[in-house]
Structures are given as C-alpha cells and as structure tokens.
SEDO-16092 format. One record per residue: x, y, z of N, C-alpha, C in turn; residue in three letters. Coordinates in steps of 0.02 Angstrom, whole numbers, plus 32768, in hexadecimal, padded with zeros to 4 digits. Layout:
N
XYZXYZXYZALA;...
This chain:
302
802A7FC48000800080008000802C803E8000UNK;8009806E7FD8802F80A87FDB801C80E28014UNK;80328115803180218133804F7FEE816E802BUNK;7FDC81B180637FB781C580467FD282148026UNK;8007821480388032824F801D804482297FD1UNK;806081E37FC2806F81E67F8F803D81F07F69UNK;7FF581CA7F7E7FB781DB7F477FAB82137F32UNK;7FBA824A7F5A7F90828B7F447FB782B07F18UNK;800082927F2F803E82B47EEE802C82877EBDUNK;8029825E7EA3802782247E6F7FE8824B7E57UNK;7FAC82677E737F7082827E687F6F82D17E53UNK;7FAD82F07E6F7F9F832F7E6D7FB0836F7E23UNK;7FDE832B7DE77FDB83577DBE7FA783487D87UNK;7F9183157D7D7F5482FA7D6B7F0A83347D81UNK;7F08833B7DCA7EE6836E7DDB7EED839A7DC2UNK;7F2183C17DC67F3184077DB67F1584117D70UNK;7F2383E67D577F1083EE7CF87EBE83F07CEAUNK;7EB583C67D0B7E5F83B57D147E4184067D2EUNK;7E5B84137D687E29844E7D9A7E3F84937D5EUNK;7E6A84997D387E9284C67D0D7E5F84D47CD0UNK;7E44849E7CBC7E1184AE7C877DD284C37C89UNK;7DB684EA7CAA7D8785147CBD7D3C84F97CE3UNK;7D5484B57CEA7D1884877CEE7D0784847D42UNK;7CE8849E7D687CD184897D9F7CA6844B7DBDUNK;7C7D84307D927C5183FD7DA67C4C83C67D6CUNK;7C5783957D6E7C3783607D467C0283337D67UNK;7BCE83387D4A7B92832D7D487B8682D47D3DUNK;7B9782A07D587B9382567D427B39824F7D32UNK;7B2B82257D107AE282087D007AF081D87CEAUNK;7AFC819C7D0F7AEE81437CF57AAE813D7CCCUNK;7A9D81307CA17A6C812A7C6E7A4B80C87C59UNK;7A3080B17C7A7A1A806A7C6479CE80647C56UNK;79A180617C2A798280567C0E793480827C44UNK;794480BF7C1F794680FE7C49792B81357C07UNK;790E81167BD078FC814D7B9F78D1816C7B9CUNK;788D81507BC5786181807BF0786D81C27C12UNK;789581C97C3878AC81F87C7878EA82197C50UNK;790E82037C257956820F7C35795B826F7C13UNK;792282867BC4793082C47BAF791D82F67BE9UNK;78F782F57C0078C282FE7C4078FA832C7C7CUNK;792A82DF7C93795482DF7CC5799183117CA7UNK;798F82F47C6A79E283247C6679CD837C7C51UNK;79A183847C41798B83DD7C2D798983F67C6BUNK;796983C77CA9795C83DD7CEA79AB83FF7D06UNK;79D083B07D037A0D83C57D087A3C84087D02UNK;7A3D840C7CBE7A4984347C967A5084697CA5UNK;79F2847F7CB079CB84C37CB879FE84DF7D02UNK;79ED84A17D3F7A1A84AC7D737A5384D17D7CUNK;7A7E84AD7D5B7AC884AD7D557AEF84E67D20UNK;7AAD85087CF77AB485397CDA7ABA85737D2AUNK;7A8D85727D4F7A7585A67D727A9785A97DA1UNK;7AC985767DBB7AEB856D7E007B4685777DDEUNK;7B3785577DAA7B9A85487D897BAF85677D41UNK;7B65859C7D347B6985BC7CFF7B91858E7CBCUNK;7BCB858F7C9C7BE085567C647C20853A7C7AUNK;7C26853F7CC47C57851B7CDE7C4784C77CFBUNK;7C26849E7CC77C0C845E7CD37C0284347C88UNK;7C0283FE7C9D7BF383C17C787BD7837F7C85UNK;7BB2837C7C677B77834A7C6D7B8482F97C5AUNK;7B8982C77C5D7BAC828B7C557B74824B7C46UNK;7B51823E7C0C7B17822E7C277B5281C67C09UNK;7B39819A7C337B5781697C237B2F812D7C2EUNK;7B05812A7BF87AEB80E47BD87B0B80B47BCFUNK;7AEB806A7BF77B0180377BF17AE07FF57BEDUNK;7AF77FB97BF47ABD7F787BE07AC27F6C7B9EUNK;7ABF7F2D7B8C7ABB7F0B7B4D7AAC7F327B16UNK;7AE37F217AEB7AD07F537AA07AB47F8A7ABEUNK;7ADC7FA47AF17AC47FFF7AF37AC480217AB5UNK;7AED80107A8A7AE080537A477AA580477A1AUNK;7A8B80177A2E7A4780167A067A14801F7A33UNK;7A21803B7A6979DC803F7AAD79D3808F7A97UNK;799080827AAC797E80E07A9D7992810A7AE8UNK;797C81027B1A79CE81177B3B7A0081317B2FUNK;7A3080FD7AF37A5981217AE87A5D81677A9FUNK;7A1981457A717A1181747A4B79E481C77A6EUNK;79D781BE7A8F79B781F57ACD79EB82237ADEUNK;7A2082007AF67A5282167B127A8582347AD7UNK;7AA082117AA87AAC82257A6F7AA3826F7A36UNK;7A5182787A477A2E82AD7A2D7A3382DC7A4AUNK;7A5882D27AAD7A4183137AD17A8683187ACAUNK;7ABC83087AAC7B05831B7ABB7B0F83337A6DUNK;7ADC83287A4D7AF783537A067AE2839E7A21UNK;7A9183A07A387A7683DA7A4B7AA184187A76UNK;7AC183DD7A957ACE84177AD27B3183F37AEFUNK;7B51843A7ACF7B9B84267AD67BB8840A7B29UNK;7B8D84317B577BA184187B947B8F83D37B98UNK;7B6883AF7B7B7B6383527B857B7C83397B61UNK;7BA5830A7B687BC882D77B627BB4829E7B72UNK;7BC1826E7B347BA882297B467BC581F67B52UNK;7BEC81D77B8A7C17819F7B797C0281567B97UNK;7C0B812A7B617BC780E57B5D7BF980B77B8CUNK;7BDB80867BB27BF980557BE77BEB80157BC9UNK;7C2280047BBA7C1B7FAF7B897C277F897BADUNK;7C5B7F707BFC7C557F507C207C1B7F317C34UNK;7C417F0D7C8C7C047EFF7CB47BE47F1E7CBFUNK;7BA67F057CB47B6E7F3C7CCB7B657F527D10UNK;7B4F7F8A7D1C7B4B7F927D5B7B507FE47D71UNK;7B2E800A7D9D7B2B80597DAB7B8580567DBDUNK;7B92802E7DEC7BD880567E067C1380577DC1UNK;7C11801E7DA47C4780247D667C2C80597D3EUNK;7BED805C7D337BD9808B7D017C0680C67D09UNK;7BF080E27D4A7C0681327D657C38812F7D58UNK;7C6B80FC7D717CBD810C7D777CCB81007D09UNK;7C9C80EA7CE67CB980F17C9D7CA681377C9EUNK;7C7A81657CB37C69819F7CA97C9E81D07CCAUNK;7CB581B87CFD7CDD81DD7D3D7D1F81E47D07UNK;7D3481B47CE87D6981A57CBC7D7981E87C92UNK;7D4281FA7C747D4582277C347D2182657C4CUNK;7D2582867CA07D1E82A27CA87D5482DE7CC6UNK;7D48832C7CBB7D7383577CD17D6683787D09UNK;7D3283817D2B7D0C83AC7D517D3D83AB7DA9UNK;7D4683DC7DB37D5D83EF7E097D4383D37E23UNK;7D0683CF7E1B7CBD839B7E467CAD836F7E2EUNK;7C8183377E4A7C6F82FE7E2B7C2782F87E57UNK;7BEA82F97E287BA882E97E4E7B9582B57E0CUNK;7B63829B7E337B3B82657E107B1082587E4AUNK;7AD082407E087A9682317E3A7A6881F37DF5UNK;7A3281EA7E067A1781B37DCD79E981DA7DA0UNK;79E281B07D5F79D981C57D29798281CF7D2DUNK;794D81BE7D5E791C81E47D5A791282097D9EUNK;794B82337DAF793682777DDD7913826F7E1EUNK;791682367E4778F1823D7E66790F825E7EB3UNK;793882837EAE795082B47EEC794982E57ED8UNK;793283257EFC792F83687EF0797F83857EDFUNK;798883BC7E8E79BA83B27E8879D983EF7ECBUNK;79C084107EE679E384487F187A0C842C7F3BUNK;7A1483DB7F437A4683BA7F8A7A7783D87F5BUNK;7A9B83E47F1B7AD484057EF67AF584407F17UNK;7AB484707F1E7AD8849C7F4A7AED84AF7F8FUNK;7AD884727FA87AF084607FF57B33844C7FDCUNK;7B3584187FB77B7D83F87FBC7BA284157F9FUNK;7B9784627F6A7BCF846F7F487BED84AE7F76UNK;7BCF84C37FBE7BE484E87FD87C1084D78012UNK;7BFC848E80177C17845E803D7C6A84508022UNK;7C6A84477FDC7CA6842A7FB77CE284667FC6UNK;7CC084A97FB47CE684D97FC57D0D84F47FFAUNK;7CD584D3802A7CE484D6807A7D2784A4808BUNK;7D29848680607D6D843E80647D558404806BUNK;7D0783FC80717CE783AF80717D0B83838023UNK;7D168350803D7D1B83317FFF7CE3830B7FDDUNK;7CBB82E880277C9082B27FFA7C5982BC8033UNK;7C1982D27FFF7BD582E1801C7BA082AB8009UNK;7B768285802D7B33825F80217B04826C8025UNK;7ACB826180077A90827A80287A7E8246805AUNK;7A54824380797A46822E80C279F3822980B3UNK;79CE81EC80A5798081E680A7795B81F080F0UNK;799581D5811B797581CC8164798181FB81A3UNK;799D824E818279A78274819E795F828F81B3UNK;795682B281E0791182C781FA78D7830481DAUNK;793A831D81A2790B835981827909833E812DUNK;791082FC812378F882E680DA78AE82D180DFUNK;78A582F2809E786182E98080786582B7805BUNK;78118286805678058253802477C6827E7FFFUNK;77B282707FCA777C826F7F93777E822F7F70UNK;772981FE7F8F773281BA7F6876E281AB7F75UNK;76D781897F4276A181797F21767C81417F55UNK;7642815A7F717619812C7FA4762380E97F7EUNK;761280C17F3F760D808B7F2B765E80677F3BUNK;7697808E7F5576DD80617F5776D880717FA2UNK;76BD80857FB976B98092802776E4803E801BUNK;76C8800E802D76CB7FDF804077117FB98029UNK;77207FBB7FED77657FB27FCC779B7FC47FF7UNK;778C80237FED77BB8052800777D4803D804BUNK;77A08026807077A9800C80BC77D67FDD80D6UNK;77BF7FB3809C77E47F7E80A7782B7F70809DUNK;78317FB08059786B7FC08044789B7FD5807EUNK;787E7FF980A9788E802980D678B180018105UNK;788C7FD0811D78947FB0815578E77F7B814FUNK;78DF7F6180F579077F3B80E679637F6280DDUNK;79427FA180CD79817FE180DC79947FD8811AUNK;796F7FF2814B798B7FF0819E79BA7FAE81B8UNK;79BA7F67819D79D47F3681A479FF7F3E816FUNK;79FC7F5A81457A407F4481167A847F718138UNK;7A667FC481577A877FF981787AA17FEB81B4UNK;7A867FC881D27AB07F9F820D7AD97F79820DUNK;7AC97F4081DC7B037F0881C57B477F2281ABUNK;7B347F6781977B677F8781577B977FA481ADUNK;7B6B7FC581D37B8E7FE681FA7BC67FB58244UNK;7BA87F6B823C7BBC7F4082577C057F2F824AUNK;7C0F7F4082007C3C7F1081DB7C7B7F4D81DAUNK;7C4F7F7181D27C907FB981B67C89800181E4UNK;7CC4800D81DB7CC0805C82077CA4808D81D9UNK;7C61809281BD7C2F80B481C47BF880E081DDUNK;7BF6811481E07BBC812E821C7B87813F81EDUNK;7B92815E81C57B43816381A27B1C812D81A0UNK;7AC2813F81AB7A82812881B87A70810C815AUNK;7A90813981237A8C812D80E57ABB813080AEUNK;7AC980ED80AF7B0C80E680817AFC80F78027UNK;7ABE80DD802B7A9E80B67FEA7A7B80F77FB6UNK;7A63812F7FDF7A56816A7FB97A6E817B7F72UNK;7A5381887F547A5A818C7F057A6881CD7EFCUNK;7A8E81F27F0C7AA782277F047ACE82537F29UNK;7B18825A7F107B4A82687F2D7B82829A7F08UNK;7B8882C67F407BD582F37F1E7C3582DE7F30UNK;7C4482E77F157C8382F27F307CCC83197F08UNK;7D0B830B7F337D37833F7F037D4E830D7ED0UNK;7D6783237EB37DA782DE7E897DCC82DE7E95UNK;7DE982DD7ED07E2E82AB7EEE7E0082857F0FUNK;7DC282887F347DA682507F507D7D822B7F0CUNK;7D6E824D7EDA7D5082087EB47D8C81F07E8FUNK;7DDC82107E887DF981F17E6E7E2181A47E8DUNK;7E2081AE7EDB7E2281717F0A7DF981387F0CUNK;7DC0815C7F017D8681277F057D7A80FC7ED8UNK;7D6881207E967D6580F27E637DA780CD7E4AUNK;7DD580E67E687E1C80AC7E547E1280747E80UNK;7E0880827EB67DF080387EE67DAD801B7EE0UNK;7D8280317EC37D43801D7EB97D2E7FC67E9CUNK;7D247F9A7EB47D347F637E8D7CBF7F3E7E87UNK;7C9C7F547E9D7C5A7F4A7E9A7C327F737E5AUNK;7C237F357E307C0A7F787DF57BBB7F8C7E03UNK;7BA17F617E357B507F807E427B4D7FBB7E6BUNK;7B147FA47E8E7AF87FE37EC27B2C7FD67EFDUNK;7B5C7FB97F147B767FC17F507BBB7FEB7F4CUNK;7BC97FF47F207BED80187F1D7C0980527F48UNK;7BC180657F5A7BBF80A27F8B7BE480967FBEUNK;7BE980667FDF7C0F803780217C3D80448017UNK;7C78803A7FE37CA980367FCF7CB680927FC5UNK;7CA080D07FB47C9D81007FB97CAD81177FEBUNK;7C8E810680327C9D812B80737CB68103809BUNK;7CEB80C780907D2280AC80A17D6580CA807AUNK;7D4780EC804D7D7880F0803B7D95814C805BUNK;7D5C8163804C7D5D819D80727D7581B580C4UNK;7D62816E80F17D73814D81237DC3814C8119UNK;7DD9812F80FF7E05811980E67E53813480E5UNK;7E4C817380B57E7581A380AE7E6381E080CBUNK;7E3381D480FE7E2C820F81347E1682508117UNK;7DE1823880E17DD0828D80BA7D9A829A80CEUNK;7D8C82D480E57D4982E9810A7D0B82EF80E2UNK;7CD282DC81057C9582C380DA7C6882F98107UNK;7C1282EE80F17BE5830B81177BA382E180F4UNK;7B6D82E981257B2282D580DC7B04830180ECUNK;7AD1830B80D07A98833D80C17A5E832180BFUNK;7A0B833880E079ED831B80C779D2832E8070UNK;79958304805F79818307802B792C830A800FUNK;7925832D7FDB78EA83207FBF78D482E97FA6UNK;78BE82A37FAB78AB82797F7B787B82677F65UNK;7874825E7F15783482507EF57832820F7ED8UNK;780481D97EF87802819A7EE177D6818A7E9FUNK;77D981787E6877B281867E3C77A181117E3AUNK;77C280FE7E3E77B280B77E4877DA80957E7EUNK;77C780477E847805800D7EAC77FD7FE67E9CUNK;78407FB17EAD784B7F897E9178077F487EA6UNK;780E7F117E8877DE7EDB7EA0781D7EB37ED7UNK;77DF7E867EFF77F97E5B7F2D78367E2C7F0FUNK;78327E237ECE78557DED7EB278AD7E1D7EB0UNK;789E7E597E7A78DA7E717E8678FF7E917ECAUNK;78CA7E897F1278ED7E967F4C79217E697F56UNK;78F17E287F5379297DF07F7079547DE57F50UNK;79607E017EF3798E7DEE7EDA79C27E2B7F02UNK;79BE7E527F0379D67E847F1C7A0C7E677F5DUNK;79D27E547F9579EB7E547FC77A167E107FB4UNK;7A287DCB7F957A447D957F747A7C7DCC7F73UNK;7AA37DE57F2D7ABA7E1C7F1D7AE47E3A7F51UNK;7AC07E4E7F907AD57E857FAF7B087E557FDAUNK;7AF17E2A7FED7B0D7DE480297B5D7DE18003UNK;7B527DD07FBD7BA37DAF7F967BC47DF47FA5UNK;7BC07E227F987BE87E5D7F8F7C087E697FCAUNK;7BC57E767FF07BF77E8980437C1B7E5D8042UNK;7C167E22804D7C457DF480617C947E138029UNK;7C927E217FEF7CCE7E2B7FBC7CD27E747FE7UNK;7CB97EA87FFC7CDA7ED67FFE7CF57ED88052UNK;7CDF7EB980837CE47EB280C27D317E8380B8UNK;7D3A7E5680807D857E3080887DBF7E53806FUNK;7D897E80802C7DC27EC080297DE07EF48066UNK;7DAF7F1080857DBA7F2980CB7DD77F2580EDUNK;7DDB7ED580FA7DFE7EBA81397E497EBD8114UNK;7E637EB880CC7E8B7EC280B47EAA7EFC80ABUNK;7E907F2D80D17E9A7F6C80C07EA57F8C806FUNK;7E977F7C805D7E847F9D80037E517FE4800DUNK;7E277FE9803E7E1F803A803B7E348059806BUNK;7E66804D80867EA9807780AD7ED480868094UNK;7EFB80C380A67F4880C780907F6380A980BEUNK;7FAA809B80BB7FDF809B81047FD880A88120UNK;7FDE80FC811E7FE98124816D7FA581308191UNK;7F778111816C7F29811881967F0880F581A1UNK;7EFC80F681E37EC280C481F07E8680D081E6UNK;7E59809581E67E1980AB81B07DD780BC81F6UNK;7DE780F581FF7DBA810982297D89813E8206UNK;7D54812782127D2A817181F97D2981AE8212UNK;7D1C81EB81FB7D3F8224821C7CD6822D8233UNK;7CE88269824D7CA3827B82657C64829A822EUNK;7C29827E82197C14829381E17BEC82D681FDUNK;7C0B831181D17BEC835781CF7BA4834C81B2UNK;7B6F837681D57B30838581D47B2F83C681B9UNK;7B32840281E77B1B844781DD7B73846881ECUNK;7B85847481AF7BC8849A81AE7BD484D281C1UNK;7B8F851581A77BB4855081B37B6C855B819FUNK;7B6585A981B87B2485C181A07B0B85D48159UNK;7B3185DB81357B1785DE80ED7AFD858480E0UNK;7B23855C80FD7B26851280DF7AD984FF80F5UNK;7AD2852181447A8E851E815F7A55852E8136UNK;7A5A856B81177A27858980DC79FF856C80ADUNK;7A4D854380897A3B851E805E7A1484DD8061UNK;7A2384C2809A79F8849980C979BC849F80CBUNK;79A184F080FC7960851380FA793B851480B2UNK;796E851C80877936851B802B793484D9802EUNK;796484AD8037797084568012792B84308028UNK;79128449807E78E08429808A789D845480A1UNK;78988486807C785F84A7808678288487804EUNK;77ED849B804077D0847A8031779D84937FEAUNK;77D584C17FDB77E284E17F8E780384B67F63UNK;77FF84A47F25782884827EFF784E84BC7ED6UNK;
C-alpha cells in the first residue's frame, strides 16, 4: 500500500490540468433503459446547472446494457449531446451495472466536482447547492441522507405498502452495513451524491462492485484516506418500486458483495498506510449560509 501523501502527489498534476480547464462540475447520469424520463431529466439538469454554474459544467449522460447503441436511451441521449454542447455522451460496454457505469463516465470526465444522481430525478435537484457550498468549504464527499428528520418523501398512496416494506428492509441492511464497517451514516444507499475529485479519483480506482453497492465502498474509502465528508437531507420523489421478486433478488445480490467488499476491508484496500480506517465525524449543519440552503432544500416549495 501506498501512503497518502504519495497519492495526492501521483494525483496532483493530473488535478491541476483537470481544475485548469474552466470546468467546475461534472454532472454523471448512468442511463439504463431510461428513455421515458431521461430528455425530461437532463433539460432539468441543465436548466439547473445553467443557473447555479453558469457554463462552467458538463453533463455526462452514460447509457448502458446490451446493444446499448441500438437502445433508444442511447439514441435520446445521443440527440441531446448534438443539441446541446455541454452533454456529452459516453456509452458503458462492460459489466453492467450503476457503479461501473459512473466510474466509465467519471473516466472522461473534467469537472472540479463530481455529482451524480439517477437518470429519472427522483431527488430534489437543490441538495447541489448544499453540497457545492459544502465542497468549497473543503468537504470532499457529501450524501444525501433519506432518514435525516428534515427529508421529505412524495409517493404515491398505491406503493404505501411496497415503500414500507422497502423501508423496513433498508433499516436491516443499515445496520448490518454498520456492523461490518466503520460507518456512521443511517444512509449509505442514497442515489445522489457530490464530491471533489481527489475523492472520486480514490474511489473509483478502488471501486471493485459494479451494482448498487458500490456506495459502501465510497465511504470506506473516504473513511479511509481521512477526507472529510457531511450528508444533507433530501427532497424525494418516488414515481414507482421495485416488485417483491426484484427485492429478494436484490437482497441475494447484496449478501455476495458484502461479503467481497468486507474481505477487501479486512485487507485494507480502502486504506492507505499511514491511516487507519476510522470514520471521521459526519458534518450536518456547517456554517450558516450551508444552514440556508438547508432551510430552501427542505421547505416545501419546489
């Protein structure tokens, strides 16, 4: 293992070149069979990121799954990157899966920042400006947090019962997770997240889960090399869920992985040397502007 001074030199002229080209934010969007939602999501985007990062951003939209270049997905995606110079399209031919996706997107990205969230919108986009005031502040790696006291849900009486159950099957997976690893967050699994690029450039080099767990592997790693994090709560809008069948495939799924990333762990693969993998303390309410943004994120204005 290397230490963590050598990483950040090995990292830091790579950075320099990257933060040098005028780009403040890159925008990730994993794209899988998503052609419903996806023009919708990225104008939203867009419109956003016009108003907060003016043309200091780029949009990443990254379609994947079987014969992606013949999925309309990817012709969706395709059409909005002729339209509009800030999107960029780069297609994921690998394993399938959200976490490989991002890191093929993370690949061919320039941005100071790195957010991503999923391809039909269902977080209010304002958690952005919590975390981009956060990033500035020296946070490296921000989450949203479902089970903070000031996140909002919007969900359809006919999934109550799903959602619940969903809910319940979260709280046991968040314990097990917190059993195994020096973790403190209540929500690992949140679908939408900021950070700098020296922390996504750590992460996704150690990243070895191409599904949804990935996230685990994110704030061990963050853990890890001792870079300071925070969460936020969030707006969320449930527009469907999954069926009982794809829970349990899920939870099947979720069982093999921990076990692969918990042997990585114990291996120290998301440590450096000189650190032990302690989690640092996760920031809530930073500073009073950060508070503000808070006050809009969960007021009850969209």
């Amino acid at each position: 293992m290397v230490s963590s001074q050598e990483i950040h030199s090995l990292l830091s002229l790579d950075r320099w070149q990257r933060q040098h080209n005028g780009l403040r934010v890159s925008f990730l969007i994993p794209a899988y069979r998503c052609s419903e939602t996806l023009e919708h999501s990225v104008l939203s985007i867009r419109d956003y990121l016009k108003n907060q990062f003016h043309d200091e951003f780029e949009i990443i939209i990254i379609p994947n799954g079987p014969r992606v270049e013949e999925s309309e997905t990817y012709k969706i995606a395709a059409e909005l990157a002729r339209q509009f110079p800030e999107v960029k399209v780069v297609t994921h031919k690998g394993q399938r899966g959200k976490g490989f996706s991002l890191r093929t997107g993370f690949d061919q990205s320039h941005g100071k920042y790195v957010f991503f969230t999923d391809a039909d919108l269902p977080y209010d986009l304002s958690f952005f400006s919590a975390a981009a005031q956060l990033l500035v502040d020296g946070v490296d790696f921000i989450s949203g947090n479902r089970r903070l006291p000031q996140s909002h849900f919007t969900v359809p009486v006919y999934l109550l019962n799903l959602v619940y159950r969903r809910h319940c099957i979260g709280l046991i997976f968040n314990r097990v997770v917190r059993m195994l690893f020096p973790i403190k967050t209540s929500d690992t699994q949140a679908g939408i997240k900021a950070m700098s690029r020296r922390m996504a450039e750590v992460a996704f080099s150690r990243q070895i889960c191409p599904g949804f767990l990935f996230d685990i592997e994110f704030f061990l790693c963050c853990a890890g090399s001792q870079f300071r994090s925070a969460e936020i709560p969030v707006r969320f809008f449930l527009h469907s869920e999954k069926s009982t069948v794809q829970l349990f495939r899920e939870c099947v799924l979720a069982g093999i992985w921990l076990a692969k990333i918990f042997w990585r762990y114990k291996q120290g693969r998301y440590a450096v040397a000189d650190q032990l993998c302690v989690p640092p303390e996760i920031e809530v309410y930073k500073s009073a502007h950060i508070r503000k943004e808070l006050v809009e994120l969960t007021s009850d204005k969209r």
